[in-house]
C-alpha positions in Angstrom: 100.7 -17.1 -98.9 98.3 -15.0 -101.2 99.4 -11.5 -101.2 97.1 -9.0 -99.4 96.2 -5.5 -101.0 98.1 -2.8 -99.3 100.6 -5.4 -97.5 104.0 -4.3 -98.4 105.9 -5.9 -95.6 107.7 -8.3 -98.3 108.4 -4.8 -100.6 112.6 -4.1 -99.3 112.3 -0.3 -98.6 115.6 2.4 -99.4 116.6 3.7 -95.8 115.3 7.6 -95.7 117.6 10.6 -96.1 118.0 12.0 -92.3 115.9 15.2 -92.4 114.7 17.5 -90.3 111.4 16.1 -90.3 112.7 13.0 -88.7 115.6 13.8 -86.8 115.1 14.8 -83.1 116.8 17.8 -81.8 119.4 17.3 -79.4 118.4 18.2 -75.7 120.4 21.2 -75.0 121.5 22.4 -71.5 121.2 26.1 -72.1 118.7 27.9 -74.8 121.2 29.9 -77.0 120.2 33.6 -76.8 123.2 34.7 -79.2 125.2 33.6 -82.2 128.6 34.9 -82.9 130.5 33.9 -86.3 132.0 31.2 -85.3 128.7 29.4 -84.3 127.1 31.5 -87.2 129.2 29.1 -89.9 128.4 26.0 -87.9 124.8 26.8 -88.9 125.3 28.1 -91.9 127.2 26.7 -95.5 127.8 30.2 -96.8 131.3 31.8 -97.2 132.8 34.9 -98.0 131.0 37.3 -100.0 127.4 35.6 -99.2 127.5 35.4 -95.6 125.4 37.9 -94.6 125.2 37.7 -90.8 128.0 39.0 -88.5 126.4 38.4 -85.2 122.5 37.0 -84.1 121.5 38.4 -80.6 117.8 38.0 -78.6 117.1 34.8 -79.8 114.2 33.3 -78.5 114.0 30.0 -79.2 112.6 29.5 -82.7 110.4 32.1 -82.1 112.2 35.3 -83.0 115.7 37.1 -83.2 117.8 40.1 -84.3 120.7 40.0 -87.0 123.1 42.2 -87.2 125.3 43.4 -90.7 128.1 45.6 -90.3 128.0 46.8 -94.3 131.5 48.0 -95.8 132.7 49.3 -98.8 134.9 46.3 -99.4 132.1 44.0 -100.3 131.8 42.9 -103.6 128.2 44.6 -104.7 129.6 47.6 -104.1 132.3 47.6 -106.9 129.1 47.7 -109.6 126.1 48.8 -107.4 126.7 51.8 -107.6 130.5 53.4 -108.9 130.4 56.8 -107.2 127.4 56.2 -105.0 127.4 52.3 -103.4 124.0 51.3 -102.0 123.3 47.5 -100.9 121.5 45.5 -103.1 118.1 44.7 -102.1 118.2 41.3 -102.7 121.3 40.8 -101.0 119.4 42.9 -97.8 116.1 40.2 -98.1 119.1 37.1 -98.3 120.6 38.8 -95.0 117.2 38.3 -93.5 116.4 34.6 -94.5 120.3 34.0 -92.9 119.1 35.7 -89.9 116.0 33.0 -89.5 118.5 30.0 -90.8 120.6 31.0 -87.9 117.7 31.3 -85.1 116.4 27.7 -86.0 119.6 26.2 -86.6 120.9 27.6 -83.1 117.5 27.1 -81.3 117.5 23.4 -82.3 121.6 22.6 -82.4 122.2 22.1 -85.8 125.6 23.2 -85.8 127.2 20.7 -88.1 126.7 22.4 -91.3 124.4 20.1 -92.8 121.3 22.5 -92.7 120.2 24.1 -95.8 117.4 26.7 -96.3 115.6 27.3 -99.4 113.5 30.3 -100.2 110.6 28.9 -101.4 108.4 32.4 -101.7 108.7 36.0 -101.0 105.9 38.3 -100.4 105.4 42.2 -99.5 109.0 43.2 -100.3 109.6 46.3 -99.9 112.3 49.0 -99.6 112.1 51.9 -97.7 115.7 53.5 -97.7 119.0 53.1 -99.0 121.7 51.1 -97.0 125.4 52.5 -97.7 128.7 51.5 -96.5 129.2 52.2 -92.6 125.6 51.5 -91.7 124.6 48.5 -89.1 122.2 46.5 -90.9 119.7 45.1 -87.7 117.7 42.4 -89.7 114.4 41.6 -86.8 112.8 38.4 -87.7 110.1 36.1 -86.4 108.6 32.7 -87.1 104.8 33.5 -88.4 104.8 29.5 -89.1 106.7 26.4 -88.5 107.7 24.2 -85.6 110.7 22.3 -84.5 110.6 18.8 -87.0 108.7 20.8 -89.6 110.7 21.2 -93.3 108.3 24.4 -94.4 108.3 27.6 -92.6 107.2 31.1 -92.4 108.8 34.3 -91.6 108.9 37.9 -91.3 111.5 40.2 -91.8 112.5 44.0 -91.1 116.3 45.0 -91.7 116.2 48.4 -90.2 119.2 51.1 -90.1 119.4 53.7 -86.8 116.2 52.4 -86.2 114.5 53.4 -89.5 113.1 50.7 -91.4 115.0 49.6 -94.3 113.5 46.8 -96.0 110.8 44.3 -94.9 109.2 41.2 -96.4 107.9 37.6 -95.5 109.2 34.7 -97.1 108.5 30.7 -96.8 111.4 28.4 -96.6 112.3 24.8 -96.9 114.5 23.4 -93.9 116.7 20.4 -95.4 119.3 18.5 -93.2 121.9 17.1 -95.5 123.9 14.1 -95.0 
């Protein structure tokens, strides 16, 4: 049989890495309007000193949600950032953020077995607006601007706010990656 240009059926082909692009989310009884830590590290791989999130409340869906950060002097940073006059890192504010969206998609589509990993892949309009000190609650208000369920690059928006008073805010794209 002469082969044809294009055929490839007689090419053996390396099975696929399960991603999020082809896995389907499971059908879930209940939409999950709020992550506490135990479901928060289901989502997410980070440990102790880089997980950011303490609770996620009004999630909706994939669409939006709020984090919260209860910031205390006994986390690392604050041992070098400043001696005498500890202020959260910024970066570590923008990370708390992008944990805050991991953990909206992740609960919105029940990936809760640690496999999902999120990359930054760009951050734009970062900007600080305050200082955040031990004893403040960090409220990290995010929202989907792009991406759907099955999609690996998404969009989002970001405002960590303290006493209602903005804080930080920022947009970043990031690549969703299911593991295993």
């Amino acid at each position: 049989m002469p082969l044809l240009a294009g055929l490839v059926s007689h090419v053996s082909r390396r099975p696929r890495r399960a991603n999020i692009n082809n896995k389907e989310p499971p059908a879930m009884t209940e939409p999950v309007t709020t992550a506490d830590i135990q479901l928060i590290q289901k989502i997410l791989p980070h440990r102790y000193p880089f997980l950011l999130v303490d609770k996620v409340h009004s999630i909706n869906g994939t669409t939006s949600a709020v984090g919260i950060k209860n910031v205390t002097m006994n986390e690392p940073h604050f041992q070098g950032h400043f001696p005498g006059n500890p202020i959260m890192p910024g970066v570590t504010i923008v990370e708390a953020m992008a944990q805050t969206t991991a953990v909206m998609v992740g609960a919105s589509l029940g990936l809760t077995d640690g496999n999902l990993l999120v990359y930054f892949m760009a951050i734009d309009g970062c900007k600080f607006r305050r200082k955040v000190v031990p004893g403040d609650v960090l409220e990290m208000h995010v929202e989907t601007t792009r991406g759907k369920p099955g999609g690996k690059v998404w969009r989002f928006k970001g405002v960590a706010t303290v006493d209602g008073e903005m804080a930080a805010e920022a947009e970043f794209t990031a690549m969703m990656d299911m593991q295993g």
